[in-house]
N, C-alpha and C positions, 0 to 999 in steps of 0.2 A: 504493500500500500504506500510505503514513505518513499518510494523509486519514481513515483509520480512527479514531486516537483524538485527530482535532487537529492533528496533529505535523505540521509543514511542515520544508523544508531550512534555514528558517534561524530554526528556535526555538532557543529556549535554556533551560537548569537554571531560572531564575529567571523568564523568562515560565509556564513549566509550574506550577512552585511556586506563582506568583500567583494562576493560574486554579483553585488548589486549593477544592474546595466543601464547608464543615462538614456542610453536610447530609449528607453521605455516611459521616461518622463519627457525629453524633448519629441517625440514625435508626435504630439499635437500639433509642433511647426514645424514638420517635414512631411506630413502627408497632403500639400496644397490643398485644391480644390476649395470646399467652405473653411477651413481652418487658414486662409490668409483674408477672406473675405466677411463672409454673414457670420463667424462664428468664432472669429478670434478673439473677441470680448468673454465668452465665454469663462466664467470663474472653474478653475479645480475643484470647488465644490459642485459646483453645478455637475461637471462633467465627470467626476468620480459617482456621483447617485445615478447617472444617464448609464454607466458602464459597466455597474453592478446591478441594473434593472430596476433601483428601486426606486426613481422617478422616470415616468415616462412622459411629462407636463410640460417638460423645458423641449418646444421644438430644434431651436441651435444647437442646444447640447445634443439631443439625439444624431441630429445631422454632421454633427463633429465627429460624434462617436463609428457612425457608420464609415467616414473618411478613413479614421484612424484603423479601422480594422480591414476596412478593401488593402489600404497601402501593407499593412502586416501579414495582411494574404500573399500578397505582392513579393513582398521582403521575403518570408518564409517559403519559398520556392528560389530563388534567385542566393538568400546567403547558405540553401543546404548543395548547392550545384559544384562542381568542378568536376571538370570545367565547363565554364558558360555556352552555350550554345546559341542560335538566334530563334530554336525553339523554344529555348527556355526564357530570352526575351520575351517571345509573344504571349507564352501563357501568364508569366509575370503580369504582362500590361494588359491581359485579359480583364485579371484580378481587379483593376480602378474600374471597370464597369462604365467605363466611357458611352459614348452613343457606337450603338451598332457597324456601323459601316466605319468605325476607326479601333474599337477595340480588337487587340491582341492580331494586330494587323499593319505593315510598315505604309507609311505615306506613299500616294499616286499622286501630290500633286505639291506645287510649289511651295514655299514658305519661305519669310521675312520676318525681319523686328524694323518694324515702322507703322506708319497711317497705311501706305500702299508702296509698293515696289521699285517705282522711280523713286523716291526719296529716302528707302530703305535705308537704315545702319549697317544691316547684315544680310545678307541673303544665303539661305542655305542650300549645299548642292541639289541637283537637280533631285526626281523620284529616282530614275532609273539608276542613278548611280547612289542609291542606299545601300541596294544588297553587299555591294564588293566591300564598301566602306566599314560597314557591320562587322561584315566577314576579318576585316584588316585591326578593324580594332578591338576584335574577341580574341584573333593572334597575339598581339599585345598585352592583352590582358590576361591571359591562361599562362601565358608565357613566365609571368611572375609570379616567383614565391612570397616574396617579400614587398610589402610597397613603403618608400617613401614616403615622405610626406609631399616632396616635388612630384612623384610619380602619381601620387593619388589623385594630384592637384589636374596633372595632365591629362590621366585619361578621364576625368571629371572631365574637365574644356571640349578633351575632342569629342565627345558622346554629345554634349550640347550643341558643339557646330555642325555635326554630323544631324540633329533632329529628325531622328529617324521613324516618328511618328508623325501624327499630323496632331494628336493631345497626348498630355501626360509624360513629354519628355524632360520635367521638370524632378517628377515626383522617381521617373526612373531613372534617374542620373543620380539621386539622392540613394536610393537602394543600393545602387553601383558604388558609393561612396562606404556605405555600410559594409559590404561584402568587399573590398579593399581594406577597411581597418580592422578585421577580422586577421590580418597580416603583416599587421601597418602598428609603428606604434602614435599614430594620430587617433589622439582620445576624443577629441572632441569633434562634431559632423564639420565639414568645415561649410558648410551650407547654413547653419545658425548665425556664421558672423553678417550675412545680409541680411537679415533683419533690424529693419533699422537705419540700412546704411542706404545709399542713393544707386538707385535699379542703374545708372549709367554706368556709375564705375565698375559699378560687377559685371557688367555686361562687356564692358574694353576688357577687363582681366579673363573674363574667359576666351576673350581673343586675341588674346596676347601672343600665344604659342602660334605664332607664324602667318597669322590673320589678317588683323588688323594694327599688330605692333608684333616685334619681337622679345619684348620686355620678360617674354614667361615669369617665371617667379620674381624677377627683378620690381614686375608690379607693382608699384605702392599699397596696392590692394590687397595682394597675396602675401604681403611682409607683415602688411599692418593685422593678415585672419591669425599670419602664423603668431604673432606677439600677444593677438587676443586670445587664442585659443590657452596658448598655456598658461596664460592669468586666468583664463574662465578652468583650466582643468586643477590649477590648486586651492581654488577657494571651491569648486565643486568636492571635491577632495576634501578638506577642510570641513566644510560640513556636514558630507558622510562621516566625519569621525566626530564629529559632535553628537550627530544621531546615536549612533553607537554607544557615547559614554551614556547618553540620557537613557536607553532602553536598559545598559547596564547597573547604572545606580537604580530605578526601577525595583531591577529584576534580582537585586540582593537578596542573597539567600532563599529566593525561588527559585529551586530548581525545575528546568524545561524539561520534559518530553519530547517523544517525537511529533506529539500531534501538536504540542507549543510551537515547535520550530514552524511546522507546518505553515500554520495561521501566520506569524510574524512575517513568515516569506511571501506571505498573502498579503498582508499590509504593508509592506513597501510598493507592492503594486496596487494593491489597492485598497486604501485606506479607512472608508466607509463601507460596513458590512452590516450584515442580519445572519442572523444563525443560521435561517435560509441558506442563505447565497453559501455560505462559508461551511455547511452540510455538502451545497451541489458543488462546489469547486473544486474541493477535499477529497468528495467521495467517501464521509463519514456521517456515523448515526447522531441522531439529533442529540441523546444523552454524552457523549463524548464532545463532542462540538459544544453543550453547555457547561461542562466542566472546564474546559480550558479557556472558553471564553470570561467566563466568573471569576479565573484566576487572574487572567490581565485586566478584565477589568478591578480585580482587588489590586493590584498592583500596581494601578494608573497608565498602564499602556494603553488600555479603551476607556470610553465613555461614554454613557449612553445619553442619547438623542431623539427627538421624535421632529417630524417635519408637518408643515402645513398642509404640503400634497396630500400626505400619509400617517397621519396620528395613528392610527391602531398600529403602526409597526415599530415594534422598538429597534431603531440603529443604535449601531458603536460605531463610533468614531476614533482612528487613533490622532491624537492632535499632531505628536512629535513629527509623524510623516508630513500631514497637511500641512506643518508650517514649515516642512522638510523642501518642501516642491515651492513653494510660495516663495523662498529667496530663493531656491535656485533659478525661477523665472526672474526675478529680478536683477540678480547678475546678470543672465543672458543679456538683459535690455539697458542693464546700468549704462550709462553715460551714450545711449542713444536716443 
């Protein structure tokens, strides 16, 4: 039963907390579509109750939620591959569930970044010349064990000038970035640093490499993601180890189980729970699932909650996570 999410008999609070994955909290702003648009106001409160089923009231937040789990459909095909194929591109970009006559399907017809074509910034190669291009830069990529941080950067740019869709080449360059730092020791996406920043310069730097300048990494753009990211990866760092001490002072002289570790590994992803949800996630009975929950909640890891949607249902709350996620969106966007 505890091989389900990892957990063995002799894990611990801090091996779990280690194997914690940012990606799981920033992909709210990597899966496009409504999550840059209708739905980026969207609170982690909101959208943790939307993710766990326990509000279905908030329409943004559901429509955020559906984003986030097409793109993880996405991702989960594409980062268990090696090596990539361009079949395993198409069922990938199946997954965003685009319109019909473009999903999981390479472009037939022209594309720009501009109003219209004569005034284009960019124009990207023709249809006909996708396949070979795909072809040349899945070479490339399979080709490597190891990626760079230059290298990530690269074959990042060439997948974008390449736009070998007609939608969704945004969200799948993003994937492509995930499945390179799977290799790579670039911790942080480097697609978070434009957030924020101005769509032009991002747009010169992924033209850099040969394009529209030959500046590649020399970019101002691409120096200033790599200076940000490793500020953004030690204060993210930093307060993973503050989580840690907080659930540890806690959890003095209570000792966990496996079905404790369980739940806890639960509540780093997902914070807001019902005995419910945390029975069907687990795969355990209701009386075991009350016992361990009564313990964190004696302990002050959870806390119980009722909502306006849903009064007859009693949630827990863990705080230490929700305020866990709440600065780390703040760093993200600090000083943008």
């Amino acid at each position: 039963m505890y091989s389900e999410l990892g957990i063995m008999e002799n894990s611990s609070l801090s091996s779990i907390i280690d194997c914690v994955s940012f990606s799981h909290y920033q992909r709210r702003f990597l899966c496009g579509a409504s999550a840059l648009r209708d739905a980026r106001h969207v609170s982690r409160m909101q959208l943790y109750l939307a993710m766990a089923g326990l509000d279905n009231t908030d329409s943004l937040a559901q429509l955020l939620v559906a984003d986030i789990r097409r793109y993880e459909s996405a991702s989960a095909i594409l980062l268990s591959k090696k090596p990539i194929t361009i079949n395993n591109l198409l069922e990938a970009h199946s997954k965003l569930e685009l319109k019909p006559r473009h999903s999981g399907k390479l472009r037939v017809t022209e594309i720009w970044i501009g109003e219209n074509r004569e005034i284009a910034s960019y124009i990207a190669p023709s249809p006909e010349k996708v396949q070979r291009l795909l072809e040349d830069f899945l070479i490339s990529l399979n080709s490597q064990k190891q990626f760079s941080v230059e290298e990530v950067v690269k074959h990042y740019s060439r997948f974008l000038a390449i736009h070998p869709f007609s939608d969704g080449n945004g969200r799948m360059s993003r994937i492509l970035v995930e499945y390179m730092q799977q290799s790579s020791d670039l911790k942080t996406h480097l697609s978070l640093f434009r957030l924020g920043n101005s769509i032009s310069h991002y747009q010169d730097a992924v033209l850099s490499f040969g394009i529209k300048s030959n500046l590649g990494m020399e970019s101002p753009y691409w120096q200033s993601m790599i200076a940000w990211g490793s500020e953004y990866e030690a204060k993210t760092t930093a307060l993973l180890q503050e989580l840690e001490v907080l659930f540890k002072t806690k959890l003095t002289l209570a000792p966990l189980d496996g079905i404790d570790l369980k739940i806890i590994k639960l509540l780093l992803k997902q914070p807001i729970v019902s005995i419910s949800t945390v029975c069907q996630a687990l795969n355990i009975d209701l009386s075991t699932a009350k016992d361990s929950l009564s313990k964190l909640v004696d302990r002050g890891i959870l806390k119980p909650f009722r909502t306006k949607q849903n009064p007859n249902v009693e949630l827990l709350v863990c705080v230490d996570v929700c305020q866990f996620t709440l600065k780390l969106d703040e760093i993200l966007f600090e000083g943008k």
